[in-house]
TIMI-274139 format. One record per residue (C-alpha): residue number from 1; residue in three letters; x, y, z. Coordinates in steps of 0.05 Angstrom, whole numbers. Example, Ala and Ser with C-alpha at 12.3 -4.5 7.8 and 13.67 -1.06 7.14 Angstrom:
2
    nr   rest        x        y        z
     1    Ala      246      -90      156
     2    Ser      273      -21      143
END
This chain:
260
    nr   rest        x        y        z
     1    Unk     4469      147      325
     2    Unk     4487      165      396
     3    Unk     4538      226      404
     4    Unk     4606      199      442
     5    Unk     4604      215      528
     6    Unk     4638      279      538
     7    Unk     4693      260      592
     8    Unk     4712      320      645
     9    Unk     4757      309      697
    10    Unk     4739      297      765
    11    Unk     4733      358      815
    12    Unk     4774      367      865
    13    Unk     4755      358      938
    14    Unk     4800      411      949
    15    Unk     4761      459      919
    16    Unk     4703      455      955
    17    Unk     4729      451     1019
    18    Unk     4746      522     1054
    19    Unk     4816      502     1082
    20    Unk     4830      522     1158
    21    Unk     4873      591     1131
    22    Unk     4815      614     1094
    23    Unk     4770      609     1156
    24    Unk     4819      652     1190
    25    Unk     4826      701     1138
    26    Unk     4754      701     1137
    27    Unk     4750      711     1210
    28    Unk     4798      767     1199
    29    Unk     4766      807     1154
    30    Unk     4699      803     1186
    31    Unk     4730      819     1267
    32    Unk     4795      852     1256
    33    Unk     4770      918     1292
    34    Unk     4752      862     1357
    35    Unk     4813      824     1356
    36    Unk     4860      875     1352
    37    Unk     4822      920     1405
    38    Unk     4823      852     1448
    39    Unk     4896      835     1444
    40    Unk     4907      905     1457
    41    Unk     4868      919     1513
    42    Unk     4912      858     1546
    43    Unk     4961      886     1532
    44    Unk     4953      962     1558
    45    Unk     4918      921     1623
    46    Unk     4967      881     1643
    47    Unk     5013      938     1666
    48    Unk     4957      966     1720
    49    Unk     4948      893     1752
    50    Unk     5026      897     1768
    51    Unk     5004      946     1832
    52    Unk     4947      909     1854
    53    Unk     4991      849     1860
    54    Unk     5039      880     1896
    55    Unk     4987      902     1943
    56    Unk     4952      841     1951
    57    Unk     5015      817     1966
    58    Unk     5024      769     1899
    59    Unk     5094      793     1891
    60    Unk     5115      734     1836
    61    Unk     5053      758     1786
    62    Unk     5074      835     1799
    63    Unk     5146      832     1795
    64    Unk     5130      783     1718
    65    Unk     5093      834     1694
    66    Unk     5144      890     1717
    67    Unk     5199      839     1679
    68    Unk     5169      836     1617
    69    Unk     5149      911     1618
    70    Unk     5210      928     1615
    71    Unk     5224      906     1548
    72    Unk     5176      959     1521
    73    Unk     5183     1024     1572
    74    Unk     5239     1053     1618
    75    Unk     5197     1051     1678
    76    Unk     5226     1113     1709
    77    Unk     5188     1117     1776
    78    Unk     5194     1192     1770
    79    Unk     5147     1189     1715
    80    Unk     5107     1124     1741
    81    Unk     5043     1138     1773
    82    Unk     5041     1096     1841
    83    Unk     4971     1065     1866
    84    Unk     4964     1044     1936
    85    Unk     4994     1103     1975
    86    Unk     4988     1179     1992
    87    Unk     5019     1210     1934
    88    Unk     5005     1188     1857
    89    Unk     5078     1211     1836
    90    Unk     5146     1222     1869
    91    Unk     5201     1265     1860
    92    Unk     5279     1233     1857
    93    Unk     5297     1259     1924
    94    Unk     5226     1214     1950
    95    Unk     5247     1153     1918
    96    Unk     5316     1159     1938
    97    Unk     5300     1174     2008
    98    Unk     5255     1121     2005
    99    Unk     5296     1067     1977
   100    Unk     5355     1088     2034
   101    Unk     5397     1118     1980
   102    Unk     5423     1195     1962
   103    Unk     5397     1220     1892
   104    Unk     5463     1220     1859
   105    Unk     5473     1137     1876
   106    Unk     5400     1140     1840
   107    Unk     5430     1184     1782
   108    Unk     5434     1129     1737
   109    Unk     5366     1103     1702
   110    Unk     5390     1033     1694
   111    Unk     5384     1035     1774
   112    Unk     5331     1082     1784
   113    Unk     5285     1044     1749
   114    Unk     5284      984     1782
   115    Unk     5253     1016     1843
   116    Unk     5175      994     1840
   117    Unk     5153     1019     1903
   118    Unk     5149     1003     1976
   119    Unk     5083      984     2025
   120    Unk     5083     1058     2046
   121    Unk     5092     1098     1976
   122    Unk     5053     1045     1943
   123    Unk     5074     1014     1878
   124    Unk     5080     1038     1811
   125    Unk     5041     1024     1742
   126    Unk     5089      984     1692
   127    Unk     5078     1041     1648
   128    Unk     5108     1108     1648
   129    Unk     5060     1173     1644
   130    Unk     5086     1167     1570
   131    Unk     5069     1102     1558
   132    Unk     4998     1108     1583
   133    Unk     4986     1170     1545
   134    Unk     5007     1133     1484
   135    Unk     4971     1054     1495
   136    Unk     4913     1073     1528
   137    Unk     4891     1130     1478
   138    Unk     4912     1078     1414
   139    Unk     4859     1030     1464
   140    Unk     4812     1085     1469
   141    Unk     4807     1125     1403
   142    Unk     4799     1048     1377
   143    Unk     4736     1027     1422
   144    Unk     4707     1095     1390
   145    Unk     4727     1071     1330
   146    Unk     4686     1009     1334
   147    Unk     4628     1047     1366
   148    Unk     4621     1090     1304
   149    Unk     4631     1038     1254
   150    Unk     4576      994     1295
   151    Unk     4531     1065     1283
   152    Unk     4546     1063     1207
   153    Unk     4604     1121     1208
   154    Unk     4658     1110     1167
   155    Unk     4719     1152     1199
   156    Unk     4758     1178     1146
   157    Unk     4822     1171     1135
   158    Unk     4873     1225     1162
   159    Unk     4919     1249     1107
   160    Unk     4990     1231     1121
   161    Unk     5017     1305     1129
   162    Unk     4966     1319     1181
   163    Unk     4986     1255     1212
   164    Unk     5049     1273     1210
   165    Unk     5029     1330     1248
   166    Unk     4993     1290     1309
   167    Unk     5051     1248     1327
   168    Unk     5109     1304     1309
   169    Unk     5097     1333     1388
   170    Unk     5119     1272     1419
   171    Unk     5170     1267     1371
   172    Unk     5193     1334     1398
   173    Unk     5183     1327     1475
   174    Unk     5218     1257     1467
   175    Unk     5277     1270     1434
   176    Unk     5281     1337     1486
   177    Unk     5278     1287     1538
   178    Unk     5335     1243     1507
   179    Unk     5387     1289     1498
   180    Unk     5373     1317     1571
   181    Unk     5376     1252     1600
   182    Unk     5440     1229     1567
   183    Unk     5477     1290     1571
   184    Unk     5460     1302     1634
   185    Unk     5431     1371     1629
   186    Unk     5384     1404     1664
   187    Unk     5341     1446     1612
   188    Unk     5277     1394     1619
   189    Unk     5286     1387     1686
   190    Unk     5279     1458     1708
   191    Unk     5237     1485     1644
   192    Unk     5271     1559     1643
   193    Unk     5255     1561     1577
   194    Unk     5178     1550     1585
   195    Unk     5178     1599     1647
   196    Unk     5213     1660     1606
   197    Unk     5153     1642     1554
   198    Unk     5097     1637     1596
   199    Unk     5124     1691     1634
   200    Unk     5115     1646     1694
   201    Unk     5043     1651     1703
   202    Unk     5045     1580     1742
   203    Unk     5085     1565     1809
   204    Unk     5155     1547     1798
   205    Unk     5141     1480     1816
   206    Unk     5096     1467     1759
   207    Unk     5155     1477     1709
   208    Unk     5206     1433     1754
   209    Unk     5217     1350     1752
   210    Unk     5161     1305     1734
   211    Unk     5111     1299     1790
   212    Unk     5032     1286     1768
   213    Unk     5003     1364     1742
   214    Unk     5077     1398     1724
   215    Unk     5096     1407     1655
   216    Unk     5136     1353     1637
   217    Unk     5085     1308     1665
   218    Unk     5029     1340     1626
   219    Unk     5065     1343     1561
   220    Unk     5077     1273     1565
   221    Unk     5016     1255     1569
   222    Unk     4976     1314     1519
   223    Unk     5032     1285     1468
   224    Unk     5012     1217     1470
   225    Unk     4944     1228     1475
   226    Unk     4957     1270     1406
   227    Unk     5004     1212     1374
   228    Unk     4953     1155     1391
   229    Unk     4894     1203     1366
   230    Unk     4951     1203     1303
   231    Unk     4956     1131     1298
   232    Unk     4886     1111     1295
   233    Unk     4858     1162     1252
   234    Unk     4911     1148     1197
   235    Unk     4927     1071     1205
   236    Unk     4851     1042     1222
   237    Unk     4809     1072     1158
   238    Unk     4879     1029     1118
   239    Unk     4873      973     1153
   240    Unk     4792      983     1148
   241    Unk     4807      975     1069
   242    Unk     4866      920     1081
   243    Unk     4817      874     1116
   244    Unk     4748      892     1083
   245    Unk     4717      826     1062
   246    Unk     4721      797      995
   247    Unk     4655      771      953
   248    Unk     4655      700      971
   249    Unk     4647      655      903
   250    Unk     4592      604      912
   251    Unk     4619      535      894
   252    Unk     4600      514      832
   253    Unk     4578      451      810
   254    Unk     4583      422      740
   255    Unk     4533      381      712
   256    Unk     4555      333      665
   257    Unk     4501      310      618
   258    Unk     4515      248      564
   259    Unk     4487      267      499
   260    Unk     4449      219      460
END
């Protein structure tokens, strides 16, 4: 006597199919490293084309990409660096003379920062010293990144206290800068305090204002050089983890045989 057909239900088309989100997430976790390091490198790029425009006289391109700069950095031009002229930095009394304006009209940074340059001073990167300090070494540290993973080195990961310690300088120098700035005082413009502890060993002008080489210029730029050092070594070896790829499960297929 022949045993009854077993019955199974029928398998879903569904599940055989990898659906468009899985592709991506599988995209994802395979190239995260070179889509992130992509979209960044856009994004920390963008800011240098806004002085070639300006001197290849595409003003509409360079004054966009000053515009929507903005949103992410104050764009002092005391602490810009300036392509296309004699000097690479100016000093407030420049600019002011410059734009055919006295430095206290200037005073404000809502004002001063909307100075980009002229044909003869040249015109400035869309990032401060700051900024670039910051982007460009997050860019940097993670093209190195990807060059010692292609190599087979794992980087690994930066404890949080010691990461803690890469980005606290900036931190620092920052929020020095902040209450200077909006209180109007003087003690980071003139740097007594690092002369007296130096015992000024460097020309006073190297502890004065913000020109390319003095202090505040150099600290700037060491400090976010430190925090995007910071940033990489702690966040990438996580997000390494976070995006590593998952065993892929083989679809299976059932066989359904009718007993006898």
């Amino acid at each position: 006597m022949n045993n009854p057909e077993i019955m199974t239900p029928p398998v879903s088309s569904t599940s055989t199919k990898t659906s468009f989100g899985d592709k991506i997430n599988r995209w994802l976790e395979n190239h995260w490293l070179f889509g992130f390091n992509a979209a960044w490198g856009i994004f920390v790029t963008l800011p240098w084309l806004a002085p070639i425009f300006m001197g290849l006289g595409l003003t509409w391109p360079g004054r966009a990409i000053y515009f929507v700069y903005s949103f992410f950095c104050h764009q002092l031009p005391e602490r810009s660096w300036f392509l296309f002229g004699p000097q690479f930095s100016y000093t407030q009394a420049q600019i002011a003379a410059a734009w055919g304006r006295t430095v206290p009209e200037i005073s404000n940074e809502l004002v001063r920062r909307q100075f980009i340059g002229t044909v003869d001073m040249g015109w400035k990167v869309a990032w401060s010293d700051r900024m670039i300090g910051m982007y460009m070494s997050i860019f940097i540290f993670g093209l190195i990144y990807a060059l010692l993973r292609e190599w087979g080195y794992r980087w690994p990961p930066m404890p949080w206290w010691l990461f803690f310690l890469f980005i606290l300088p900036m931190a620092l120098d920052g929020t020095t800068h902040l209450i200077n700035d909006a209180l109007r005082l003087q003690f980071r413009q003139t740097n007594a305090w690092a002369a007296w502890l130096t015992f000024h060993a460097f020309p006073p002008e190297f502890y004065a204002d913000d020109m390319f080489g003095s202090l505040n210029s150099l600290l700037r730029l060491i400090t976010g050089i430190l925090f995007g050092f910071g940033v990489v070594g702690f966040l990438w070896p996580i997000m390494e983890s976070e995006f590593s790829p998952l065993p892929k499960q083989s679809d299976r297929v059932v066989a359904v045989k009718h007993m006898q």
